[in-house]
C-alpha positions in Angstrom: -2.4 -24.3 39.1 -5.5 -23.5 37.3 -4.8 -19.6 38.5 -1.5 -19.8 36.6 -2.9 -21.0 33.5 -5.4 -18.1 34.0 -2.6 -15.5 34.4 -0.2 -17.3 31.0 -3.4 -16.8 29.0 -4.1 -13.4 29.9 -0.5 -12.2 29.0 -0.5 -13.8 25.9 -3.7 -12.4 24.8 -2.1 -9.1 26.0 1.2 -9.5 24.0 -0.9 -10.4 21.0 -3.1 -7.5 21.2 0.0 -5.4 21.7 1.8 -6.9 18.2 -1.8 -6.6 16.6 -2.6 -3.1 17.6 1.5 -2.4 16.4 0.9 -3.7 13.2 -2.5 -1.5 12.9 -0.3 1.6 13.5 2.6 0.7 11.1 -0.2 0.4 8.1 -1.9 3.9 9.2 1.3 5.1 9.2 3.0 4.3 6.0 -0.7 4.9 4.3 -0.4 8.2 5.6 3.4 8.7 4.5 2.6 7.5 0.7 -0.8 9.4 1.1 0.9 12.7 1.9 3.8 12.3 -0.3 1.0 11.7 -3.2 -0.1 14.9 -1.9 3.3 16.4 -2.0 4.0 15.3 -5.8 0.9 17.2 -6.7 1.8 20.3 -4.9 5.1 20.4 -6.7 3.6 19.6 -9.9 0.4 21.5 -9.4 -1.4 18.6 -11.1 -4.5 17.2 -10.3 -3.5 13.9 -11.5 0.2 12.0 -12.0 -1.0 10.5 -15.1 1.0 11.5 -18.1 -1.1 14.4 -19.7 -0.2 13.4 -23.6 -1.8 10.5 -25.5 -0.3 6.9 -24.7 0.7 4.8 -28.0 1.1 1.4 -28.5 4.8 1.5 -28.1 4.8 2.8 -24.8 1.9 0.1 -22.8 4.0 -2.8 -21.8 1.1 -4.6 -21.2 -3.0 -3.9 -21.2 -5.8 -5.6 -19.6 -8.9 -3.8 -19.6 -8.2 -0.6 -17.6 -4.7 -1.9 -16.0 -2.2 -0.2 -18.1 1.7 -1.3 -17.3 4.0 1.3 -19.2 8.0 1.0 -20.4 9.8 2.2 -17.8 11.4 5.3 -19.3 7.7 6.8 -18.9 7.9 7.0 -15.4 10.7 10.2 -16.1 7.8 11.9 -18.3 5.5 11.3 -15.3 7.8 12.8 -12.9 9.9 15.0 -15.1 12.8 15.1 -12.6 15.3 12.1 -12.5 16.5 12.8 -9.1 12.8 12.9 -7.9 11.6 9.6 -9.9 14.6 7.8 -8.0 13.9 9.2 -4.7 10.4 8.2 -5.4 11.3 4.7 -6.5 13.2 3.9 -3.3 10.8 5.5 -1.0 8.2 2.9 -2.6 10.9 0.1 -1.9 11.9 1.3 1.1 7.9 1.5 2.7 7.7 -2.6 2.1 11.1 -3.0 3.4 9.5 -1.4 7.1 6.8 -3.3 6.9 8.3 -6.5 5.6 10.6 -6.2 8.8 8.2 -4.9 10.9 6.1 -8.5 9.9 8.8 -10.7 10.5 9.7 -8.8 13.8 5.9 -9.8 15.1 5.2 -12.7 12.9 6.6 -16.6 14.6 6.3 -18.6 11.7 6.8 -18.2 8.2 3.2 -18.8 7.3 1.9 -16.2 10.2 4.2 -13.5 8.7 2.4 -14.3 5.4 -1.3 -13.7 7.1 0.5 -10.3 8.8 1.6 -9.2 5.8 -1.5 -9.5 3.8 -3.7 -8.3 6.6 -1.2 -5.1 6.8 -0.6 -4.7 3.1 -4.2 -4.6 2.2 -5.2 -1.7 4.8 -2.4 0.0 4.3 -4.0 0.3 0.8 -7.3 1.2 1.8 -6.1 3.8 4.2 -3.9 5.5 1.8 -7.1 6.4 -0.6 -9.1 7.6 2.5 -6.1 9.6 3.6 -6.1 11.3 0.1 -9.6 11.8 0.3 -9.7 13.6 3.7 -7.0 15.5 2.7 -7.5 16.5 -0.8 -10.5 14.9 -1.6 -9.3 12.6 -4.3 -10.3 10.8 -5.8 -13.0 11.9 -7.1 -14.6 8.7 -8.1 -13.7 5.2 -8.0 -13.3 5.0 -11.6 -10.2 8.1 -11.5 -7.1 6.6 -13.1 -4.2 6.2 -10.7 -0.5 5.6 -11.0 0.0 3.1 -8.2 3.5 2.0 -8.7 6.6 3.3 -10.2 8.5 0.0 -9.3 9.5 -1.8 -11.6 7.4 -0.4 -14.3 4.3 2.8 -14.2 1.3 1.3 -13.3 -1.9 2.7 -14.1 -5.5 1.6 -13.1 -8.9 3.0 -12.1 -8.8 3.6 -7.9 -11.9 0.6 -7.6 -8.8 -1.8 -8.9 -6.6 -1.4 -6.1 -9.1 -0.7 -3.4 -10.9 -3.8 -4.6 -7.2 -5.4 -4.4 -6.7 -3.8 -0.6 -10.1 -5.1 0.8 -9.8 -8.6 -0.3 -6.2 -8.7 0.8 -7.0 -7.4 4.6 -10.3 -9.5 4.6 -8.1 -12.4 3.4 -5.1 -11.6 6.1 -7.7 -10.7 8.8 -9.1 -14.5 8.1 -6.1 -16.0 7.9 -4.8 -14.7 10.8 -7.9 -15.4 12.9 -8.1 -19.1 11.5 -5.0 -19.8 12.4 -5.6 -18.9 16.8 
């Protein structure tokens, strides 16, 4: 009996592994899909940054806090220029936490384990996606370069420390979460 228990354990440390080491490979993955279609905007544009190059005014921040700037959402055109490319890029955002949102609540049991997944995904999915653009065009440059990090619902722009900041608490706080709750 006590061999049996032995051999459930072992496969259900394997299968966990497996749907760990899965989820590791889905947040590589879509870091390096948004890293290289970062790279891709900036090819088309040839533009070392997707931040609007003409002053901001008041009447186009939605809302400021410090260096987090949240813009009307007709800017996001202007940052672009191209409507059919500012839509495609808009639903490639939405559709990248659709795959992982499924790909979570395809591993995750419980509601409050998909939650931990999530996070734990989310978060170095974030950090990956800066190192990806690092190794591959080595930006940024600094932590305090300003970045457009969403386009959904609104522009979003902040110095790269916010969201890597953001990302490392998010995996450290997934990575516990999920470990606390073996």
């Amino acid at each position: 009996m006590a061999n049996l228990t032995k051999k459930v354990k072992k496969k259900k440390s394997r299968k966990a592994k497996a749907k760990f080491t899965s989820l590791v490979i889905i947040a590589t993955t879509v870091a390096f899909l948004n890293a290289a279609a970062a790279v891709y905007l900036r090819e088309i544009y040839n533009i070392k940054t997707l931040l609007p190059s003409w002053g901001l005014n008041k009447q186009d921040i939605v809302f400021k806090f410090g260096d987090l700037m949240v813009l009307k959402q007709d800017l996001a055109l202007k940052i672009l220029v191209d409507m059919n490319l500012l839509v495609t890029e808009q639903i490639r955002q939405i559709a990248m936490l659709a795959l992982v949102g499924a790909a979570v609540y395809m591993i995750g049991k419980k509601w409050s384990e998909r939650v931990y997944l999530l996070l734990f995904v989310v978060g170095l999915w974030g950090i990956l996606y800066y190192a990806f653009l690092y190794a591959i065009i080595k930006w940024p440059t600094s932590l305090l370069s300003k970045d457009v990090i969403a386009l959904v619902p609104m522009p979003v722009i902040v110095p790269v420390y916010m969201p890597l900041l953001l990302s490392a608490l998010t995996f450290v706080g997934g990575l516990f979460l999920i470990l606390r709750s073996k």
